[in-house]
N, C-alpha and C positions, 0 to 999 in steps of 0.2 A: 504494500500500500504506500505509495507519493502522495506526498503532502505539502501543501500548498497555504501558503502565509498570504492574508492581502490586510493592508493596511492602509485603511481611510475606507469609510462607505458610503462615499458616494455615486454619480452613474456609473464610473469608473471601476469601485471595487464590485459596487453590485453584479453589473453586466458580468466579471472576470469573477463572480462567485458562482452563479448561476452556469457560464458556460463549464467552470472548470469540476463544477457537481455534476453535471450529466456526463464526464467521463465516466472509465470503467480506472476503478483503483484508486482516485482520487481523493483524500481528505481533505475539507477544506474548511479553514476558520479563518473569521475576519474580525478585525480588530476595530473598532469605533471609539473615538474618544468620546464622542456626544451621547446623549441616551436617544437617537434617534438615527433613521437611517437619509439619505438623499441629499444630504448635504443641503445647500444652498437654492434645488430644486425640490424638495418638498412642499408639499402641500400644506398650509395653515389654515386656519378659520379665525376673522373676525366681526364678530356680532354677525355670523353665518355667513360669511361673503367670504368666498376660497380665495386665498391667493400664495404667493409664491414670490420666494424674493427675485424680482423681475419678470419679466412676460414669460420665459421658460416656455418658448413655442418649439415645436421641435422642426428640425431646418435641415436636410438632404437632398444632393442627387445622389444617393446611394439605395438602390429600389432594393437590395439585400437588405441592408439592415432599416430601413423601410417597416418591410418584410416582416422582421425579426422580431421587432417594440409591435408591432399591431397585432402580434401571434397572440402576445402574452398583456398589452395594456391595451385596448381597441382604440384608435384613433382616428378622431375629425377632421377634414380638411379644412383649410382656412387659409388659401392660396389665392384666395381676394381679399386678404386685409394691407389696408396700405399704410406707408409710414407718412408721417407730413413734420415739417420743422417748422418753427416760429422764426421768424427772420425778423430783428428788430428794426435794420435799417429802411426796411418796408412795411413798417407793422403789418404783416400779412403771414398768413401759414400758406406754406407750398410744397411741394410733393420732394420725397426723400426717396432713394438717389434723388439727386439732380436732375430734373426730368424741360426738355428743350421747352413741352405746352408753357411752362411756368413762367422760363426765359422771358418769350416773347411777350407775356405780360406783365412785366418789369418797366419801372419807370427810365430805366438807364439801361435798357434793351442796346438801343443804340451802340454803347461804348462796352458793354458785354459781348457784343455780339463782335467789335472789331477785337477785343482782346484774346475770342476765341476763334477766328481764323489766324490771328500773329502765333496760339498755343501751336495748333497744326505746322504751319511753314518753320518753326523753331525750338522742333522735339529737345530735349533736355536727354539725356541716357540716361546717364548715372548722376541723378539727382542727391543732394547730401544730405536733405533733413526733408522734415514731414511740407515744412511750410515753400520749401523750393520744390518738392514735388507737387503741390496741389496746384501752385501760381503756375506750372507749366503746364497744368492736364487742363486749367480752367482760366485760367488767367486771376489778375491780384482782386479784381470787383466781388464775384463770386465766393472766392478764396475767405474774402474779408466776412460776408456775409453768410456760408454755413459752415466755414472750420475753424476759422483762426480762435475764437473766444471758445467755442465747443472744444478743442482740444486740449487747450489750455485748462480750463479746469477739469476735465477728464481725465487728465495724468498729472492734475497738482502743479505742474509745469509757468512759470513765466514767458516762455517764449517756444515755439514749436520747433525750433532750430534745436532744441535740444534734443527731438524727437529724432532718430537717425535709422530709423527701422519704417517701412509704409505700405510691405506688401501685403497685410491687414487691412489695409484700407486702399481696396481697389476702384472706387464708385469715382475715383478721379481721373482715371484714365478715359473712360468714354461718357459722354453723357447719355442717361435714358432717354429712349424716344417710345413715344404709344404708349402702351401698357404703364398703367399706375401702379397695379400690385408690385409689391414689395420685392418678389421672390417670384416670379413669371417662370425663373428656369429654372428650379427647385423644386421640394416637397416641401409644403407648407402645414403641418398638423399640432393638434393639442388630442389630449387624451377625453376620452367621452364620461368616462369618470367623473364624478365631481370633487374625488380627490386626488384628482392629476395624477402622477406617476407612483403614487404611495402604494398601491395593489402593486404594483408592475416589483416594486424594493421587498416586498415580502415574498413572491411568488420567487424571485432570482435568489432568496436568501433559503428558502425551506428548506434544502438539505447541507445548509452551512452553519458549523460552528458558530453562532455570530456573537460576538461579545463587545456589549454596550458599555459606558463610561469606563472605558480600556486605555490605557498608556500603558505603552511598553519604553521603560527607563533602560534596561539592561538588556545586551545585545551583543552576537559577534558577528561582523558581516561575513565574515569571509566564511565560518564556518557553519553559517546560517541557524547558529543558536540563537533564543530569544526567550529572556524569562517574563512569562506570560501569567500573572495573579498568583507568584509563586511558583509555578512551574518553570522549568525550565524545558525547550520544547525546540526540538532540530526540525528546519525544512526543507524542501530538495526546491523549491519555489517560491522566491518572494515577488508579491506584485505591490508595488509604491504607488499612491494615490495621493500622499500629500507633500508637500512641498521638502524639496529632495534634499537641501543643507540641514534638515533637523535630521534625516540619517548618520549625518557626519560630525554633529555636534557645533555646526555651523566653522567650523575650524577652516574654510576660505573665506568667512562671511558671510553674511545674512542675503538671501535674496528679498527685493520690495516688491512690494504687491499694492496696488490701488485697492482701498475697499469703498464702501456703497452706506449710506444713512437713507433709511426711506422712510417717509413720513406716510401713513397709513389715515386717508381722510375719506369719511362717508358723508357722499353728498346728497339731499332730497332729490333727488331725481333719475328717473327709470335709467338714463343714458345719460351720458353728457359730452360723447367726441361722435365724428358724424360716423354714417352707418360701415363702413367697410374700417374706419380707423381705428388701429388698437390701443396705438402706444404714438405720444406725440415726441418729437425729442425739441428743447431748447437750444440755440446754438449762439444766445446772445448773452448779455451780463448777469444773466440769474443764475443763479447759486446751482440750481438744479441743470443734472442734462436730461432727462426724460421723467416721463408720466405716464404711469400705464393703467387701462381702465380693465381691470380683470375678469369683471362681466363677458368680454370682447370672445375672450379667451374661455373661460369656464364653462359659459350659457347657463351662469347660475339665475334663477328666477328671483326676482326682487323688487319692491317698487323705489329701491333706493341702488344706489352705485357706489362702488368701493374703489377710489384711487390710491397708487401707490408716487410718492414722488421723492426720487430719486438724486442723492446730491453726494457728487464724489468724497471720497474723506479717507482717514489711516484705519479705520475702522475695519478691519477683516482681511482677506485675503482672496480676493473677489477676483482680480486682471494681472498678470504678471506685465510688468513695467516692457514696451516695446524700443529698449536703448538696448545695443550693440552692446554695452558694458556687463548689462544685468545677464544677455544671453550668453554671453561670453562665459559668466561665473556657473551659470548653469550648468552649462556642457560640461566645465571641469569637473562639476559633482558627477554629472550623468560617465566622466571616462575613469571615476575612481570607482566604479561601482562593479560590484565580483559577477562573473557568469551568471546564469540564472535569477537575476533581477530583472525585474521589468517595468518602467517607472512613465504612468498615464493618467489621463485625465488634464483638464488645465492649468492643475497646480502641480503635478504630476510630471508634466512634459514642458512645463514654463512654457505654453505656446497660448495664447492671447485666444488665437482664431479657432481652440480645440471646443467644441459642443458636445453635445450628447450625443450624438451619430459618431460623431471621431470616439468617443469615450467608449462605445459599444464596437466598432471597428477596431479598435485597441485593441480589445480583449479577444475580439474574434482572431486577429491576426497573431496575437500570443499563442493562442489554444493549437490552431493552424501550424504555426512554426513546433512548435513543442509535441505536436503528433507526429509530424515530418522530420523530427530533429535538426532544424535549421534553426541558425541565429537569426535576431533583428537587432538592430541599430538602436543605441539609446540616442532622443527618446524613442517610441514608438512615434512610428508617422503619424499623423491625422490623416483625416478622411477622404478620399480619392477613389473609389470605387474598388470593388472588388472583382 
């Protein structure tokens, strides 16, 4: 009997608990510091109104793992909700991406519209920071108007120039045309549940070990000892789901994490953003960068509405920091790390861009590799089809 360690239960260690109990020979125990499972995606209730810290819509082109979550959690599509941003320089809300309809109904169409034929005739390649990337995909008017203040408080940041990583934020390179949804060439889905993903964390944990308000202090990596409530307990397989410098005792340094304060506000009223819109985001001097109206998402029945609003802060461990420094430190964790580890999810794999598809792909391509006896790369890829 192989036995298998996962540590952090979130989609990450779930998904990688659930696949690795339907082997043949497998034991499997997972470790949770929290008395709860889902991390960050769980489901809540207040004053009856589900929600979840952020929209937590689930978001693929991967019709496998698709596939996979709708076997075991049934899911809704919702691949007509659209995003929209508040633009202060226009007090006006307009479609997210950047969509050309909105362009041309701008007061300063004109001097937009020359600054993105000069973007075309004088590509940039190797752009150096976030804010010389977007002035070249869109020019500086637009630029000004839905990122420069939105990034800035989204990474804690004074100036975007510090930001030196951008392939996370692609919506710069071409601008939308047509199609207002959000996600046109995607899967757009939420669970039918009215407790969101919560069934789906019990079902992948039923034949796992699972041990709640759990720290493991004592540990050998190499020898993949670990004393577990007293125990002391050998594994032939660790899978790492939280943030990978607390394996090592932080001994190159702490990696940073943006976290999230959300204020929780119930309004009289059935709805309150228009019909297709879920989640608004701010890109101007408010404190907040988005509001998410979880009705949108839930279809919980109510003649009141429950928002969520969202304002960056050091509060958790929510975004891994998108600076060349911080990935740098990463990876040094990720190449001290012994054979048979396998370190996923977003906090997991310090990748910004990983979801819950990537977190379920993780695990699928662990189990995959580890049937076939083949390596992967730390970290585990994110999501790209199977």
């Amino acid at each position: 009997m192989k036995k298998v360690l996962i540590i952090g239960g979130g989609f990450g260690g779930c998904s990688s608990a659930h696949l690795f109990s339907e082997l043949d020979n497998w034991e499997v125990t997972l470790v949770e510091k929290n008395n709860f499972l889902g991390a960050g995606v769980r489901t809540y209730f207040h004053c009856g109104h589900p929600y979840t810290f952020g929209p937590r819509h689930f978001l693929t082109q991967n019709k496998k793992v698709y596939d996979f979550l709708d076997k075991y959690c049934p899911l809704r599509n919702c691949n007509e909700h659209e995003f929209i941003t508040f633009v202060e320089q226009d007090s006006e809300f307009y479609n997210y991406p950047i969509n050309m309809d909105d362009i041309k109904t701008m007061p300063d169409y004109a001097k937009i519209n020359k600054q993105l034929k000069d973007c075309q005739s004088s590509i940039i390649k190797d752009p150096k920071n976030l804010e010389e990337f977007w002035i070249a995909s869109v020019g500086n008017i637009l630029y000004e108007k839905y990122v420069k203040e939105y990034n800035k408080k989204m990474w804690l940041v004074d100036t975007n120039k510090k930001i030196d990583t951008f392939s996370w934020s692609p919506k710069g390179v071409a601008l939308k045309e047509g199609s207002r949804a959000a996600w046109h060439t995607a899967l757009s889905a939420y669970p039918v549940d009215i407790n969101g993903y919560n069934s789906y964390f019990d079902i992948a944990t039923k034949k796992t070990n699972v041990l709640l308000n759990t720290t493991i202090k004592e540990y050998n990596l190499e020898k993949k000892t670990f004393l577990i409530n007293g125990d002391l307990k050998k594994f032939d397989v660790v899978i790492n789901s939280i943030s990978i410098d607390n394996l090592f005792n932080f001994d190159l340094g702490k990696l940073q994490y943006i976290g999230r304060d959300i204020l929780r506000v119930i309004l009289p009223t059935e709805f309150c953003f228009p019909k297709d819109v879920y989640f608004v985001y701010y890109a101007g001097s408010d404190p907040f960068t988005r509001i998410v109206e979880y009705k949108k998402l839930t279809k919980y029945k109510s003649k009141h509405t429950l928002i969520g609003i969202e304002t960056p802060s050091n509060n958790g461990q929510h975004y891994p920091l998108p600076f060349k420094s911080a990935i740098s430190l990463a990876h040094k964790y990720f190449a001290k790390l012994p054979s048979d580890y396998y370190s996923i999810g977003r906090i997991g794999s310090y990748q910004y861009t990983v979801d819950i598809d990537d977190c379920i792909e993780q695990s699928m391509r662990i189990v995959e590799a580890i049937q076939n006896n083949k390596s992967l790369s730390y970290p585990v890829p994110e999501c790209g089809g199977l």
